[in-house]
C-alpha positions as CSV (number, residue, x, y, z in Angstrom):
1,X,0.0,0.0,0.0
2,X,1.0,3.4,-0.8
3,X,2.6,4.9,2.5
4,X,1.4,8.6,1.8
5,X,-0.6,9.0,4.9
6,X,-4.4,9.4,4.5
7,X,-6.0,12.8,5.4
8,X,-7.9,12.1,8.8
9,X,-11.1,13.4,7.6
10,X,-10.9,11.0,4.7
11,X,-11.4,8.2,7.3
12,X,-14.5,6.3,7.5
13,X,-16.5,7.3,10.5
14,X,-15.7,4.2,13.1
15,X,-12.2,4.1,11.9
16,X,-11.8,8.1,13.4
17,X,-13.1,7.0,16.2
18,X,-10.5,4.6,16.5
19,X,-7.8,6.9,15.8
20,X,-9.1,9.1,18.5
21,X,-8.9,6.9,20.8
22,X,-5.5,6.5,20.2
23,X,-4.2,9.6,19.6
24,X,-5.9,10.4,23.5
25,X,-3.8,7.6,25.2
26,X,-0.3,8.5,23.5
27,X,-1.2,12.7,24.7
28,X,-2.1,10.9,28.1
29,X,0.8,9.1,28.3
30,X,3.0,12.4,27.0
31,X,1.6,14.1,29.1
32,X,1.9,12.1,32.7
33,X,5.9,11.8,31.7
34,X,6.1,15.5,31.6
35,X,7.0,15.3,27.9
36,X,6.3,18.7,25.8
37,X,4.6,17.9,22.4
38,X,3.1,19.3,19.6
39,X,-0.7,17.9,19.0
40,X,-0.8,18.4,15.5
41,X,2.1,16.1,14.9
42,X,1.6,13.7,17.3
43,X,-2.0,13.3,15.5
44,X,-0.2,13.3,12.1
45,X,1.9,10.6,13.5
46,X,-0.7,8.1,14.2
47,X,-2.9,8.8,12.2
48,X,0.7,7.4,9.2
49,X,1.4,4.6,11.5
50,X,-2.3,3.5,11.8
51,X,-3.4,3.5,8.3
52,X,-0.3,1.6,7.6
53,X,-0.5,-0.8,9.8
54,X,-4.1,-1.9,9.2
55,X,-4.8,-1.3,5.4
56,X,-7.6,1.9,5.8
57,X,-8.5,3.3,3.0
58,X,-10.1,6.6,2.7
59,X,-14.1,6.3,2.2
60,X,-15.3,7.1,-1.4
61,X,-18.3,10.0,-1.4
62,X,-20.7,10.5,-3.8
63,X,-19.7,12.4,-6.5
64,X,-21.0,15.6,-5.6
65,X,-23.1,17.4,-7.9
66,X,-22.8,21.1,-9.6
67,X,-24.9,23.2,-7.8
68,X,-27.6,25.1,-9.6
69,X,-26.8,28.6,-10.0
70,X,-28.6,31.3,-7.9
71,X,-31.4,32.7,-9.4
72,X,-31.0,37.0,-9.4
73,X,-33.1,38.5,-7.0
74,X,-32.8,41.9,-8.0
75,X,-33.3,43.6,-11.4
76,X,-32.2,41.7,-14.5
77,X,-29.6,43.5,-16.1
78,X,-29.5,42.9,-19.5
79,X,-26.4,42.3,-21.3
80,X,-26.1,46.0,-23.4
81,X,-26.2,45.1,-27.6
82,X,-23.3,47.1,-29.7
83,X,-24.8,48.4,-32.6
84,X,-23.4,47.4,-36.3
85,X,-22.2,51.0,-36.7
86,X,-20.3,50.3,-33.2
87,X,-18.0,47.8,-34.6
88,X,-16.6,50.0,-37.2
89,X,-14.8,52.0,-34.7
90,X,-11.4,51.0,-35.4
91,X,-8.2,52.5,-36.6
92,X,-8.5,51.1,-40.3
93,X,-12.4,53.3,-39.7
94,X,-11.0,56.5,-38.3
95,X,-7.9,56.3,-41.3
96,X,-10.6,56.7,-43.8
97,X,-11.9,60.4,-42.6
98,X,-10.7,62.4,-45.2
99,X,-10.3,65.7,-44.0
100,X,-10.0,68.0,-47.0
101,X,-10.9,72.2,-47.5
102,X,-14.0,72.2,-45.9
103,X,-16.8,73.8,-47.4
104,X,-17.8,77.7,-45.6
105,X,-20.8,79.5,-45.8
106,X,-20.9,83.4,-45.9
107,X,-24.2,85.2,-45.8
108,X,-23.8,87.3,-49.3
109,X,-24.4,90.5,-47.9
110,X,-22.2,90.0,-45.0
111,X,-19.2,88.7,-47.2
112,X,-20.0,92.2,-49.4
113,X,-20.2,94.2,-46.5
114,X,-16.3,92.6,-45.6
115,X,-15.5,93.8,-48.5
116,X,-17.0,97.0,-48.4
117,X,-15.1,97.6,-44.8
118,X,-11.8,96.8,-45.9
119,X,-11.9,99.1,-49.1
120,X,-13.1,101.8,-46.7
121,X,-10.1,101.7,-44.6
122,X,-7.4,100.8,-47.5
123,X,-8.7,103.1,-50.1
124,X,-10.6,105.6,-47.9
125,X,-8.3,105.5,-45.2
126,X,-11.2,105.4,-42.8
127,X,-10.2,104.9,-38.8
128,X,-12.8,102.2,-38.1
129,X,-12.6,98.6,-36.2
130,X,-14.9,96.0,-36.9
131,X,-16.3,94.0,-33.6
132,X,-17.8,90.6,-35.0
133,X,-20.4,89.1,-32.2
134,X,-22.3,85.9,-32.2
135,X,-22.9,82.6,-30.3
136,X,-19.7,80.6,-29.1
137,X,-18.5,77.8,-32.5
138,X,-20.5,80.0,-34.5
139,X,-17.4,80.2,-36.2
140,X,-16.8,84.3,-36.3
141,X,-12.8,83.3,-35.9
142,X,-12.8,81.5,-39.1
143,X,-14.7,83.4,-40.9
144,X,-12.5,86.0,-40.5
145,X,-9.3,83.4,-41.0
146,X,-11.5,83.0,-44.2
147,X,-11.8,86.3,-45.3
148,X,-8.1,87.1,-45.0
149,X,-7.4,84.5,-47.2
150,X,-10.0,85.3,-49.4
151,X,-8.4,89.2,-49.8
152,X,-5.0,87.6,-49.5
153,X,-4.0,89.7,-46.5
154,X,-2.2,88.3,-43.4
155,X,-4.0,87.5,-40.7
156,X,-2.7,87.9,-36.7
157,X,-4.6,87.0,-33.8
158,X,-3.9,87.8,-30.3
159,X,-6.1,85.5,-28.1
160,X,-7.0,88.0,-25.1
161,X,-7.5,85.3,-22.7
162,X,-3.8,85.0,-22.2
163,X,-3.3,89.1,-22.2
164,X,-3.1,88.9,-18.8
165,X,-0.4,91.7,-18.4
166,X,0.6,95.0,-20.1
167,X,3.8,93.3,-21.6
168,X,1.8,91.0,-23.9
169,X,0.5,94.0,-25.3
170,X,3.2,96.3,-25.6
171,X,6.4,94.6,-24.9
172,X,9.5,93.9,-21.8
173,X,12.4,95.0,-21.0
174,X,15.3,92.0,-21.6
175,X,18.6,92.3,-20.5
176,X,21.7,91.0,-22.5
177,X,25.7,91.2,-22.8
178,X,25.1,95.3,-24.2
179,X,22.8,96.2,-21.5
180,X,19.1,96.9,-20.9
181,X,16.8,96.8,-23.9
182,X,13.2,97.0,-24.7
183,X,11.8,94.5,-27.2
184,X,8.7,95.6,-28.3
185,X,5.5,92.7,-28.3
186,X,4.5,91.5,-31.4
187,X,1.2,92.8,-31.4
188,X,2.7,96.0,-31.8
189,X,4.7,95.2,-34.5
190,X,1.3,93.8,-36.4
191,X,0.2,96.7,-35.8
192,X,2.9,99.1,-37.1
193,X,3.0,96.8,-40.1
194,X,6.8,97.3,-40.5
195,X,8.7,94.0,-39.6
196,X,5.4,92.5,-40.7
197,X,3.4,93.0,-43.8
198,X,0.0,94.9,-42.5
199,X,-2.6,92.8,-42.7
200,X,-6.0,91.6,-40.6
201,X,-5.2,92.3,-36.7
202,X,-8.4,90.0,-35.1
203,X,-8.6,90.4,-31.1
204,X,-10.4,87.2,-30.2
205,X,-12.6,86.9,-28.0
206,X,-12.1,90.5,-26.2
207,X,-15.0,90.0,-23.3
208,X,-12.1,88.2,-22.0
209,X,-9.5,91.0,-22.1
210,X,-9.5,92.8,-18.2
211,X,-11.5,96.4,-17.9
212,X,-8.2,97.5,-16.5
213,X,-6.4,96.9,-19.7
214,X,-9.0,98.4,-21.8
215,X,-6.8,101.9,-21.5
216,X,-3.7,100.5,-23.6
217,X,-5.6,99.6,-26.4
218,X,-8.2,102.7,-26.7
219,X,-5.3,105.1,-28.4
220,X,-5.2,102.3,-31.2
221,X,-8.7,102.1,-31.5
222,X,-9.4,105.8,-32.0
223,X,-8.7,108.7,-34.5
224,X,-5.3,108.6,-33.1
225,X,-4.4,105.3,-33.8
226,X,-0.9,105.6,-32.1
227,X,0.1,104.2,-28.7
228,X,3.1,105.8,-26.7
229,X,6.0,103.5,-25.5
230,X,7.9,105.6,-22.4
231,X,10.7,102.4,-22.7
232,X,11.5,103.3,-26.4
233,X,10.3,107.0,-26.2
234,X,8.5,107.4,-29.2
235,X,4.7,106.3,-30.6
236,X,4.0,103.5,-32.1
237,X,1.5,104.4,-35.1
238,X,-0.6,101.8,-36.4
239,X,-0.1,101.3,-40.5
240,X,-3.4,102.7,-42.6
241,X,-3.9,99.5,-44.0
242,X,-3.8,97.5,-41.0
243,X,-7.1,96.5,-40.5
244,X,-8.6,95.9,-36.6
245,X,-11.2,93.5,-35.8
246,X,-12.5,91.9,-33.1
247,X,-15.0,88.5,-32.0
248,X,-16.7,88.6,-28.7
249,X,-18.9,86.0,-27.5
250,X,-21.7,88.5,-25.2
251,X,-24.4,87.0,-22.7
252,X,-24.1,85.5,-19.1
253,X,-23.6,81.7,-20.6
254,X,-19.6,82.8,-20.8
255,X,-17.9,82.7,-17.8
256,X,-14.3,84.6,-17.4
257,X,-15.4,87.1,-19.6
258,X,-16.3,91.3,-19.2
259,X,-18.5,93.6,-20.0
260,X,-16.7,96.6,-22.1
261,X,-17.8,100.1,-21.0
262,X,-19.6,102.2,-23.6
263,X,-16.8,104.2,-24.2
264,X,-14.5,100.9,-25.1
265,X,-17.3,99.4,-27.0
266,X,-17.7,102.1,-29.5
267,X,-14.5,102.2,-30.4
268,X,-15.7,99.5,-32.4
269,X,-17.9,101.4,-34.6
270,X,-18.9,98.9,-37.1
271,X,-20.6,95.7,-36.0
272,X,-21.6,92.8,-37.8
273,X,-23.6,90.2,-35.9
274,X,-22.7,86.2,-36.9
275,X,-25.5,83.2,-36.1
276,X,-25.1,79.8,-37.4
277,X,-25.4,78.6,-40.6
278,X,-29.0,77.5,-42.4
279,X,-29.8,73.9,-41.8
280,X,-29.0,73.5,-45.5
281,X,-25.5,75.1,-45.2
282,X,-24.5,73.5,-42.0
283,X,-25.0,70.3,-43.0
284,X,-22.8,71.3,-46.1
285,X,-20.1,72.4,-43.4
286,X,-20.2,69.4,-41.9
287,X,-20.2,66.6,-44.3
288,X,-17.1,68.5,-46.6
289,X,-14.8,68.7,-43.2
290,X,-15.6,65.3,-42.0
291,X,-16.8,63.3,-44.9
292,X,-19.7,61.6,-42.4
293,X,-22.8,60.5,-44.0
294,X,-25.3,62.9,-45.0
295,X,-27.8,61.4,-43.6
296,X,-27.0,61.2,-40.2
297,X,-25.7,64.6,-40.2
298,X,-29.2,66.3,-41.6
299,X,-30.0,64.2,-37.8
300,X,-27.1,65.8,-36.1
301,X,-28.0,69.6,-37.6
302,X,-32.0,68.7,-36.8
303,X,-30.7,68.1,-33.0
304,X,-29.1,71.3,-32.8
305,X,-31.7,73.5,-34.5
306,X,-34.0,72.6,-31.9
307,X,-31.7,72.9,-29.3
308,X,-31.4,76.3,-30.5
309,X,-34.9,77.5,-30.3
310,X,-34.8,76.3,-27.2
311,X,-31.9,78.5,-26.4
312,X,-33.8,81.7,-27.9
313,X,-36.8,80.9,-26.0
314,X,-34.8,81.0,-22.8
315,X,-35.0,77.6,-22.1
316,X,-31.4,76.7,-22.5
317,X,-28.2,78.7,-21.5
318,X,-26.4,77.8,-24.7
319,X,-27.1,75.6,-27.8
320,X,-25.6,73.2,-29.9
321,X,-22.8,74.9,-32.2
322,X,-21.5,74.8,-35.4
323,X,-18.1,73.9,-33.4
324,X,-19.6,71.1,-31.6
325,X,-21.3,69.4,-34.4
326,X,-18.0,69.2,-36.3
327,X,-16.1,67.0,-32.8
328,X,-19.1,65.0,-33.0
329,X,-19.3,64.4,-36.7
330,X,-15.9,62.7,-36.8
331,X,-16.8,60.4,-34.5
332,X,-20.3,59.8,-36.6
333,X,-17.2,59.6,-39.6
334,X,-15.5,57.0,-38.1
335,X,-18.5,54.5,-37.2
336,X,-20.3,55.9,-33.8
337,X,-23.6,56.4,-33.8
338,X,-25.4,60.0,-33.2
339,X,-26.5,59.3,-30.1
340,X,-23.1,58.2,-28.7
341,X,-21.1,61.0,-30.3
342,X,-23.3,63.5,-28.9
343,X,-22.4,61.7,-25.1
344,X,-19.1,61.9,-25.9
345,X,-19.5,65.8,-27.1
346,X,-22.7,67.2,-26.4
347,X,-23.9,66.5,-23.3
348,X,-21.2,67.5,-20.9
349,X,-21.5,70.8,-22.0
350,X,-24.6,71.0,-20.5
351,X,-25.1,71.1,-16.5
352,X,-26.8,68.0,-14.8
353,X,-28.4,70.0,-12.0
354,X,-31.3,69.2,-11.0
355,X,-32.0,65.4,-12.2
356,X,-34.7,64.7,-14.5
357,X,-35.5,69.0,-14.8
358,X,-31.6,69.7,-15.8
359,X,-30.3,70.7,-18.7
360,X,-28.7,68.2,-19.7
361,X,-31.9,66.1,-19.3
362,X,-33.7,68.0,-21.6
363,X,-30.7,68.4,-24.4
364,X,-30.5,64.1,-24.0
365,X,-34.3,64.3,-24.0
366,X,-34.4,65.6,-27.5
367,X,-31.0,63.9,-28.6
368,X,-32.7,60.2,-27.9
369,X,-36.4,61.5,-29.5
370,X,-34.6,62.1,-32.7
371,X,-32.0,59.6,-32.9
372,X,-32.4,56.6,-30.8
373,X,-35.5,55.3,-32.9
């Protein structure tokens, strides 16, 4: 017989109590003598010389069988389906976005009107800056990108979110193996249109510029149209045909930006107002920069129009833009469906105070009535 000794609760029943027995007279015995032991292997040892010496074999139990799986007793969770259109989302997918000259739409009268302001201040030399307002991703940046390169004229933006001190705007001092020195800031150098061919001088976004540093750019924005530099000494004159225009993004859904004054504001004497595109343009837009299928984006742009009324009723703080529906539309491109890319894009825009009477309850409302079916 194999000596590998049994394991004692393989033992039939009367043969442990056997071994019990046993194992209780050797600890007696141990014990009287005074002899220290350890009970673990003084069992293991009888329980080897036992089964050795008469032949036990460990008893056979039934094999047990598999036991029947619980039933749930909360809410059946189904297992969530992925979509056809879900398993396209792979690299080979996203490599096939072709993302060539998009296509941009220009209301006629406001692309003459461009035109008309530019020839009034190159041929006319009129002093006048041009403040272009609209919703945020209504695309008022671009369109002026656009209309630079339309005119071929350069085109330098200073993003006034980062114009955070008077150096950014008119230059530092710097220190080198000659001495001190002043370098004057770019922006002035657009401006002056010497180191730099004059061109289009676009201050984005200038609700974010600080009312305290309104002052510095007023003399450029008046008849004047020359700032004084103590550190050089001398004005800097801004060239006639440097042209000055600004985007602004105006109403309380902006945070971190400022309400001009009226006598900053007007300094700006010519405004043109931007919205989005018509449904029919947009979804132009759309399908020429991202190549994603028509159909789904006439969904996407029917999404956001409503969104958008919603937004001019007062119902919504912002709506869906132009900007927006492009990030989303790549993903639509490369094999997500609507209502996914607009989780992904979308939705977090919008706040989720409040539950079911949020926000973003009611923009996901709309997104899963139109797009879901």
């Amino acid at each position: 017989m194999d000596s590998e000794m049994i394991p004692f609760a393989a033992l039939a029943p009367d043969h442990q109590a056997e071994l019990d027995k046993m194992i209780k007279e050797a600890t007696d015995v141990l014990t009287r003598g005074g002899v220290s032991y350890d009970p673990e292997k003084v069992r293991e040892m009888m329980t080897k010389r036992l089964t050795e010496a008469k032949g036990w074999t460990p008893e056979v139990e039934p094999e047990a069988k598999p036991a029947e799986p619980k039933k749930p007793t909360g809410p059946v969770v189904k297992p969530v389906s992925v979509n056809d259109e879900e398993k396209k989302l792979t690299t080979a997918a996203v490599e096939k976005i072709e993302t060539g000259e998009a296509y941009w739409y220009e209301k006629p009268e406001d692309a003459r009107f461009l035109d008309h302001f530019i020839d009034l201040r190159r041929k006319a030399n009129v002093v006048g800056n041009l403040l272009l307002t609209g919703p945020s991703g209504s695309g008022k940046t671009e369109g002026l990108k656009r209309l630079a390169e339309r005119k071929g004229l350069p085109f330098y933006k200073m993003d006034c979110a980062t114009i955070t001190t008077e150096e950014k705007w008119v230059g530092r001092r710097e220190i080198d193996s000659t001495g001190t020195k002043f370098v004057m800031s770019e922006h002035l150098r657009w401006l002056e249109g010497v180191e730099y061919e004059p061109g289009i001088v676009c201050y984005d976004e200038i609700t974010r510029v600080h009312p305290s540093k309104h002052n510095i750019l007023i003399p450029v924005l008046d008849g004047s149209q020359a700032i004084f530099v103590p550190d050089m000494g001398k004005y800097v004159i801004v060239h006639p045909d440097t042209i000055v225009m600004a985007t602004a993004n105006i109403g309380s859904a902006f945070g971190g930006t400022f309400q001009m004054d009226r006598a900053f504001r007007e300094r700006f004497n010519f405004t043109m107002e931007r919205g989005f595109p018509p449904p029919a343009e947009e979804l132009k837009v759309l399908t020429t920069k991202t190549n994603a299928n028509e159909e789904k984006v006439k969904l996407m742009v029917d999404i956001a129009e409503q969104t958008r009324r919603k937004w001019k009723a007062g119902d919504l703080e912002s709506p869906i833009s132009t900007r927006t529906l492009i990030a989303a539309a790549y993903l639509v491109a490369s094999g997500m469906s609507v209502v996914n890319a607009f989780g992904y894009t979308v939705l977090p825009l919008y706040k989720d105070d409040g539950g079911a009477q949020s926000e973003r309850a009611m923009v996901k409302l709309i997104i899963t009535g139109k797009a879901a079916a």
